[in-house]
Structure formats: structure tokens, C-alpha cells
N, C-alpha and C positions, 0 to 999 in steps of 0.2 A: 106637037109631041117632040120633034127634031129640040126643040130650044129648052126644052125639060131635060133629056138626054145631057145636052152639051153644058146646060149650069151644073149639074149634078157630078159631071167629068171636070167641072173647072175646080170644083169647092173639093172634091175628095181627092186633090194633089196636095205635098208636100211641099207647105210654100218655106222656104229657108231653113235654115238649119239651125230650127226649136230644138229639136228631142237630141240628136247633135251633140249640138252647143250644151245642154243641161247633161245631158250624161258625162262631157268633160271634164264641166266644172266639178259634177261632184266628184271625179276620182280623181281631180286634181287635189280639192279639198282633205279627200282620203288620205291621197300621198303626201300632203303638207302635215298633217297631223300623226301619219306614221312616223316620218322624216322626224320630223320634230320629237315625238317619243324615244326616238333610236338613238338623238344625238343629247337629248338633256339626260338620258339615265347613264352617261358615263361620268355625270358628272355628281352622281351619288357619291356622298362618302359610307363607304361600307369597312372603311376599315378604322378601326377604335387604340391605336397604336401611342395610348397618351405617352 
């Protein structure tokens, strides 16, 4: 029963840094394509000054 116990405590650890690592990415992802929106709409031309 002890060795039942002790696989069951091995397997339900957090072995490196999955969920981590994926949550960074995606809000680096986020921030790269905010970034990116914020810096190309100044490059709209809105004014019609022929």
C-alpha cells in the first residue's frame, strides 16, 4: 500500500515549468500584437490635405 501512496505523490507533482512557460508565451504573444497595433496605427494616413 506504502508504494501505491508514494507513485500517486510522485505523478501529482509539478514537473517544470508547462503551465508557467505557456501562460508567458501567450501574453507575450498578446503584448507583441498589442504593441504592434499601437505602433502601425500611427502610421495611418487620416489626413486628406491634397
Amino acid at each position: 500500500m506504502p508504494e501505491i501512496v508514494t507513485l500517486l505523490a510522485a505523478t501529482s507533482d509539478q514537473q517544470g515549468p508547462g503551465d508557467t512557460l505557456r501562460i508567458v508565451l501567450v501574453v507575450s504573444m498578446v503584448g507583441v500584437v498589442l504593441l504592434a497595433w499601437f505602433l502601425l496605427r500611427g502610421y495611418r494616413d487620416n489626413d486628406h490635405n491634397d
